[in-house]
C-alpha positions, 0 to 999 in steps of 0.5 A: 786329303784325297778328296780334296785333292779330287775336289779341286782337280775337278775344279780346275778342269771346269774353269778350263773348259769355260776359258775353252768355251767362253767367246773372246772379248768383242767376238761377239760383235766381229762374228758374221758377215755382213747379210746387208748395207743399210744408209741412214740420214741421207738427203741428196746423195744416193746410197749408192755413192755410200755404198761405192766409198765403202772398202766392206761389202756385203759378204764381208765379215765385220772387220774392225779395220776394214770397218775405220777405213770405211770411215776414212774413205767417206770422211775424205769425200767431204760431203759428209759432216758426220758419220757412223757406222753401226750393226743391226744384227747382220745389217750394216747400218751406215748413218750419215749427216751431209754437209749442207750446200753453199746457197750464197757467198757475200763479202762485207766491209772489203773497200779495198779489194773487191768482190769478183777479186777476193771469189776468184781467190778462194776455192768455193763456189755457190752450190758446192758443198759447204767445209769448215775445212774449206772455209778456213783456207779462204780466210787465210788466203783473204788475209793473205791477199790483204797482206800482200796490199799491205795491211796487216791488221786485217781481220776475216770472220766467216759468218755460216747462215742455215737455211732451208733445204741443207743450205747454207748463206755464207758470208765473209766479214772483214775488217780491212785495217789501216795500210801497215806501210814502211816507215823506215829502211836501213842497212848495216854493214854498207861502207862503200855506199850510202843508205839513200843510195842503196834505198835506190836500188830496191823496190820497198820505199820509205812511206812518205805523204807524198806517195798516194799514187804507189804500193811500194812503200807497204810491206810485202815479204815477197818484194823484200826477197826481191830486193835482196836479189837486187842488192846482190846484183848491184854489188857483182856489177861493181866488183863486190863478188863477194858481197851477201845479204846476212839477213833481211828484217822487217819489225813491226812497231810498237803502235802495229802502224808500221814496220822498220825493215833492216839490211844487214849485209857484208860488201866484201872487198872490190875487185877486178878483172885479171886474166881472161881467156876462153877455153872450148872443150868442144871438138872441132870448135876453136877457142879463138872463134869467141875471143873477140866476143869478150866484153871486158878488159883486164884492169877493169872493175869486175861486173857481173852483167859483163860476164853474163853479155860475154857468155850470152854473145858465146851461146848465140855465136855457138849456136850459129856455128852449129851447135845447139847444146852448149853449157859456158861455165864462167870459172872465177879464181879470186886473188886475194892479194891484189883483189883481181878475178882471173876468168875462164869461160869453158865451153862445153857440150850442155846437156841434151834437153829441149823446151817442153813447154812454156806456161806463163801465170798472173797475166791477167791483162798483159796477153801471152804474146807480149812475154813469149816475144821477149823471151830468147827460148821458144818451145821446142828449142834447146834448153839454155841457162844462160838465154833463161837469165836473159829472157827474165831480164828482157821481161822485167825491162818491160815494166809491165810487171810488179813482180817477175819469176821464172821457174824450170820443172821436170818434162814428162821426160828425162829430156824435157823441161817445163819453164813456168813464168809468174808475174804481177801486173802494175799499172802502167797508165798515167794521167797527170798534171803538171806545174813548174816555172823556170827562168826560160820558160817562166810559168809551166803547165802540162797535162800528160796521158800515157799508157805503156801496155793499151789493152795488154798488147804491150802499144804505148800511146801518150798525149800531153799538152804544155803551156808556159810564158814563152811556149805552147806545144801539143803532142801525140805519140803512138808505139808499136813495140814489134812492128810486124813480129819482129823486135822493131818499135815502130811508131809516130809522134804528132807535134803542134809547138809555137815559142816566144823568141821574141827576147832572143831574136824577136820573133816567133816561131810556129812548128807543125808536122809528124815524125816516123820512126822505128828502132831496134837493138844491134846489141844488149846496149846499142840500139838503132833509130831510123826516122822520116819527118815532115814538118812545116816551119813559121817565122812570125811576129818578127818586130818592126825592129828586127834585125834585117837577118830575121826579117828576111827569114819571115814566112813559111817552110817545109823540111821533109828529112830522113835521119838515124840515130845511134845510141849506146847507155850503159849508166847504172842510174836514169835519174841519177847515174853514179857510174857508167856512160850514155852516147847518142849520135844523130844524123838527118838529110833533108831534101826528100821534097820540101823547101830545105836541103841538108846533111846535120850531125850532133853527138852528145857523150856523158861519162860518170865515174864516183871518186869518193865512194858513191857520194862523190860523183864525177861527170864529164860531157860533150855535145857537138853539132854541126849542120851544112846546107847542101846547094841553099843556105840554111835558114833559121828553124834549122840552125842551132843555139846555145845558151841556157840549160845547155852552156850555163851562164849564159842565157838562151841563144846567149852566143853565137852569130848575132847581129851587132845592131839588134843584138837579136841572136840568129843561131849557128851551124856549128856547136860545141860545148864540153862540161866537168861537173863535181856532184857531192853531198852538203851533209844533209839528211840523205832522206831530202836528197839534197846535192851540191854541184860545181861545174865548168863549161867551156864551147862556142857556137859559130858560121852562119851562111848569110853575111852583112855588116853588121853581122858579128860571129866570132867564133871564140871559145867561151868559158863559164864557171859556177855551182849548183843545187839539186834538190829532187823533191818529191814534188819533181827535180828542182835545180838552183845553179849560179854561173859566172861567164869568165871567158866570153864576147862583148855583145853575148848574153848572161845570166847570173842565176838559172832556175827551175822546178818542175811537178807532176801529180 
C-alpha cells in the first residue's frame, strides 16, 4: 500500500510539472515579436500605404486584437476586395487583393433621364476604385431618381466587365417602366368642403389623358408631405385651427399601374376671432405702438395668414423703433362655447442669435441671387422666425420651383445659426397654341411663347400673336422683377391690335405703340403700378353709311398718358375664388405731347363670400369708370363701351350714347355696371367640374361731349337677369350664359345667348 501510495504521489507531481511547463493553447503563435512586415499581392498601391493602415509595427508582439483592428483599418480604406493576415516565422505577411479600378461607367436602356443627370447623381467616377458597396447605393439612388419621376416599376442591374490591368467596365441596365401615375384622390372626414375642392388645394392631381405636358399627376412621397402642409394651411385660413391630417395614404393598385391616394382628416370646428390685444414685454416699448398694426377685427373668421401679417408688420415696426431681437408669440385661447380665439400677441426680447450663413441647394438653373433678394433675413442679420416663414412664402410665390424647403442648423457658435434652402426647379417656359370661338370674336387662334425665369435670372419675356374674326393683335412684353436691385418690376409691353366694329359702329380701328411700366408692393396685399403710354390710334374703314359722328372721328391720333394703378387681391382662388376680395383702381392723364388731353379713373371691386359650404358661392361686383377730357373733347378710342362680357344681355357696345339713325354705338365717358351672381353645383361628378350660375346686372353708360340731332344718350339704368354655365374643361374655360334685358332702351342692342371656349395646347 505504501508503495503504492508512493507511485501515485509521483505520479501526480510529474502530471503537475508538464501542466507548469507545457505552453498555452495558441502561445505558440502569440509569442514574439514582430522581426519584419512583408505585403503580398499588391499591384498598384505602395506597401508603404499597407504599412501606414496597420495599428502593429515592427517590434510589436503578435497580438490577437491588435492583429483584427489591423484588418479593420485596411478593410475601411476600400481599396482592398480581400485581405489577410498571416505569419512566417516572425514575419508579418500581409496578403492583399485590391479592388479593381473603374475603366468606364455606361447607362443602357434610360430614356427618360439622361446620362449626365443619372452620373451626377451617384458617387462613382471612371478611374475610382471599384466597391460592390458603392455600387449598390448607386442603384438605390437611380431608382430613387426614377421614383421621384414616378415610375415605380423601374428596375437597375449593374453589370461588372473585367478587363486587363485590374479594370473594370461597369455598366448600368435599366428598365425604366411605365409612369405609376395617380389615379385617384379622395379624402375622409371633409364635411365643410368638397373633394374637388380640396383636390384644388394640393399639388398631386388625378391623372387625366389630358395632362401630357405635367409630372403632377405621378406619385411623389415628398409632394404628398407637401400637401398635407397644404391642406393645414387651407383649413387655419378659414378658421378650422383645429384641423389635422390623421393619415396620408397612397396604395398601389392590383395591376402596379397606379396608386389611389387618400386623406383622412379631421376639420374640427369653425372659429373666429375674439378678443385681441397686444402685450410688450419689452422695457420702454409701448404696447399701444403696434395696435393700429393688427390685421383683424374681433367677429371676424379666424385666419392664420392674418396672424402671421400681424406679427410680421410687428417685427418690421420693432425692429425700426430700435430693436433688432424680438420674438412675438401669438398666444391663442379657444372658447369652446362660442367657438372664438381670444389672441395675445406678446412681445418679447428674442434671443441673441445672428444669420451665419445662408446656402441655397438644387438651383441648377435659377441663380442665387433670384432666392437671396426675396428673402427678408440677409447674413449677418438678426435671426427672426417670423421673416424665415415669410421669406419661404416669398419664394414659393416665385413659381420658379417644384418643391421649396427651408431648414435652420447650428453655427459654428452658440450664437449662430446656418439657413439651408432646397428647392426643385420646373419648367417655367411655355410654347403653346390656341383655338377657341366666342360669339364676340367668332373663331379664335393664338400662338403664345412666354418665359417666367430667362436663363435663371428670374426676367420674363412673352410673345403671342392672336387672330379671330373681328380682331388681330401682336403682343410683346418684357419683365424685370427687380429694377436696379430693388424689389420694383419693371418692364414694356409692345402692342400691334386692329378690331372689326364694323357691327357696332362701322368702323375699324388700328392701335399701335408700347407702355412702360413699373410696380411694387406697399404691403403683403397691395401692390402699386406706375406706367407711361404712347400709343397711336386709327379710325378707318368708316362705311359710307356711317354715322356722321364716326365720320368726323376718321384719321389718326396720338395719346402720350402717364397713369397708376392700385391694386389690392385677397381671393383664396385665381381661377375660381370661393372667399375673399380683389380691387383695382386705375388712373391715366394724357397730355404729356400728343393729340389727346385727359384725366380717366375706373375701379373694379369683386367680393366673395360661400353661403352653403363651399359649393355654394356668392359673388358680388362693381366696375365704374369715368374719363373727362381737359380743354378737347374726348374722341372715340378713348371713350367706353359696354356690353357683352361686361353687362350680359347685351351685346357688345349694346348701350350707351348712339346715334338714333345709324343706330352705330359711339361709346360713353361715363360707365357703371353692378352684378350679383350665385355660382352652385348641378349634381354632377365633381371630377367634370360643371357649375351652375344665376346672375342679375344692372348699369348704364352715358355723356358723350359731341351733340346733334340724332344723337340719343339716355342715361337710364339698365337691368338684365340670366343664368349660366361653366364647364372648365381640360381643354380651357368654357361658358354658356342666357340673359334677358328686363330693364333697357329702345334703340339698345341684345342678345339672348353668350358663348365662349377657349384652349391652349
Amino acid at each position: 500500500m505504501a508503495r503504492r501510495a508512493r507511485l501515485a504521489l509521483l505520479i501526480a507531481a510529474c502530471v503537475a510539472c508538464w501542466v507548469v511547463m507545457a505552453p498555452l493553447p495558441g502561445a505558440a503563435q502569440t509569442a514574439g515579436t514582430i522581426a519584419d512586415i512583408r505585403v503580398e499581392g499588391n499591384e498598384r498601391i505602395e506597401p508603404s500605404f499597407v504599412e501606414i493602415q496597420l495599428t502593429v509595427g515592427i517590434g510589436d508582439p503578435f497580438d490577437p486584437a491588435a492583429l483584427d483592428a489591423s484588418l479593420r483599418s485596411l478593410f475601411a480604406t476600400g481599396l482592398f476586395e480581400d485581405v489577410r493576415l498571416e505569419r512566417d516565422g516572425n514575419v508579418l505577411v500581409v496578403v492583399v487583393r485590391e479592388n479593381p479600378f473603374i475603366n468606364r461607367i455606361a447607362f443602357e436602356g434610360n430614356r427618360r433621364l439622361g446620362d449626365d443627370a443619372l452620373a451626377s447623381e451617384i458617387d462613382l467616377r471612371s478611374r475610382e476604385v471599384f466597391s460592390r458597396a458603392r455600387v449598390q447605393t448607386a442603384v438605390a439612388r437611380i431608382l430613387e431618381l426614377y421614383r421621384r419621376t414616378g415610375r415605380f416599376g423601374a428596375t437597375v442591374e449593374p453589370k461588372i466587365i473585367e478587363l486587363d490591368q485590374n479594370r473594370v467596365d461597369l455598366v448600368f441596365e435599366i428598365t425604366e417602366g411605365p409612369l405609376t401615375r395617380v389615379t385617384g384622390i379622395s379624402f375622409v372626414g371633409n364635411r365643410n368642403f368638397s373633394d374637388s375642392r380640396l383636390r384644388e388645394v394640393i399639388q398631386t392631381t388625378e391623372s387625366r389623358f389630358w395632362r401630357v405636358f405635367t409630372t403632377a399627376d405621378t406619385y411623389d412621397p415628398d409632394r404628398l408631405a407637401f400637401d398635407e402642409e397644404l391642406l393645414r394651411r387651407f383649413y387655419f385660413d378659414r378658421g378650422f385651427i383645429d384641423f389635422e391630417v390623421r393619415s396620408a395614404i397612397a396604395e398601389l393598385t392590383p395591376e402596379g399601374d397606379g396608386f389611389f391616394i387618400t386623406f383622412t382628416i379631421d376639420e374640427g370646428e369653425r372659429y373666429r376671432f375674439g378678443a385681441i390685444d397686444v402685450e410688450s414685454r419689452i422695457r420702454d416699448l409701448d404696447a399701444r405702438e403696434l395696435q393700429g398694426l393688427v390685421r383683424m377685427r374681433q367677429g371676424q373668421v379666424y385666419r392664420a395668414r392674418d396672424v402671421e401679417a400681424t406679427i410680421q408688420a410687428m417685427v418690421e415696426r420693432v425692429g425700426q423703433l430700435g430693436y433688432a431681437f424680438v420674438d412675438i408669440d401669438p398666444l391663442l385661447r379657444r372658447n369652446a362655447e362660442d367657438r372664438t380665439v381670444d389672441i395675445l400677441f406678446v412681445v418679447n426680447e428674442g434671443p441673441r442669435v445672428f444669420v451665419e450663413r445662408i446656402e441655397i441647394i438644387n438651383n441648377l438653373r435659377t441663380l442665387d441671387e433670384v432666392i437671396r433678394r426675396e428673402l427678408l433675413l440677409a447674413e449677418g442679420d438678426a435671426f427672426n422666425s417670423a421673416l424665415l416663414r415669410e421669406s419661404e412664402r416669398r419664394v414659393r410665390r416665385l413659381g420658379y420651383f417644384a418643391r421649396v424647403e427651408f431648414r435652420t442648423r447650428a453655427g459654428s457658435a452658440p450664437d449662430r445659426t446656418v439657413i439651408e434652402i432646397e428647392v426643385e426647379e420646373q419648367a417655367t417656359g411655355e410654347l403653346s397654341f390656341g383655338a377657341g370661338f366666342s360669339t364676340t370674336d367668332g373663331p379664335l387662334a393664338q400662338v403664345v411663347f412666354a418665359e417666367r425665369n430667362l436663363l435663371g435670372t428670374g426676367r420674363a419675356v412673352r410673345a403671342s400673336f392672336t387672330i379671330s374674326g373681328r380682331r388681330q393683335d401682336i403682343d410683346f412684353s418684357y419683365t424685370e422683377p427687380w429694377l436696379l436691385g430693388y424689389e420694383v418690376a419693371g418692364g414694356i409691353d409692345v402692342f400691334n391690335r386692329q378690331t372689326d366694329f364694323q357691327d357696332e359702329g362701322s368702323f375699324d380701328e388700328r392701335s399701335t405703340g408700347f407702355v412702360l411700366r413699373a410696380s411694387y408692393p406697399l404691403t403683403r396685399d397691395i401692390t402699386h403700378v406706375v406706367r407711361y403710354g404712347l400709343r397711336e390710334d386709327e379710325i378707318r374703314s368708316v362705311r359710307e353709311d356711317a354715322s356722321p359722328f364716326i365720320k368726323a372721328e376718321k384719321g389718326d391720333s396720338i395719346t402720350s398718358s402717364i397713369g397708376q394703378s392700385f391694386i389690392i387681391d385677397r381671393r383664396d382662388n385665381f381661377q375660381l375664388p370661393n372667399e375673399g376680395y380683389s380691387l383695382r383702381l386705375d388712373q391715366d392723364f394724357a397730355g404729356l405731347g400728343g393729340d389727346r388731353t385727359f384725366i380717366s379713373h375706373e375701379l373694379s371691386v369683386s367680393y366673395f363670400q360661400p353661403i352653403v359650404g363651399d359649393q355654394v358661392v356668392a359673388n358680388l361686383r362693381f366696375a365704374g369708370g369715368h374719363i373727362a377730357g381737359i380743354g378737347d373733347d374726348v374722341r372715340l378710342s378713348n371713350r367706353f363701351f359696354v356690353g357683352g362680357n361686361d353687362f350680359r344681355g347685351f351685346r357688345v357696345g349694346g348701350i350707351g350714347p348712339r346715334d338714333s339713325v345709324t343706330r352705330d354705338a359711339l361709346g360713353g365717358n361715363l360707365y357703371y355696371v353692378g352684378t350679383a351672381e350665385v355660382r352652385f353645383p348641378l349634381g354632377l361628378p365633381e371630377d367634370l367640374r360643371f357649375f351652375g350660375r344665376a346672375f342679375v346686372d344692372a348699369g348704364s353708360l352715358t355723356d358723350i361731349d359731341v351733340s346733334g340731332p340724332n344723337l340719343t344718350d339716355s342715361g337710364n339704368l339698365r337691368v338684365t337677369a340670366g343664368v349660366g354655365l361653366t364647364w372648365l374643361s381640360p381643354f380651357g374655360p368654357l361658358a354658356f350664359d342666357f340673359g334677358q334685358a328686363v330693364v333697357k332702351d329702345n334703340l339698345d342692342e341684345t342678345e339672348f345667348f353668350r358663348f365662349s371656349f377657349g384652349t391652349r395646347f
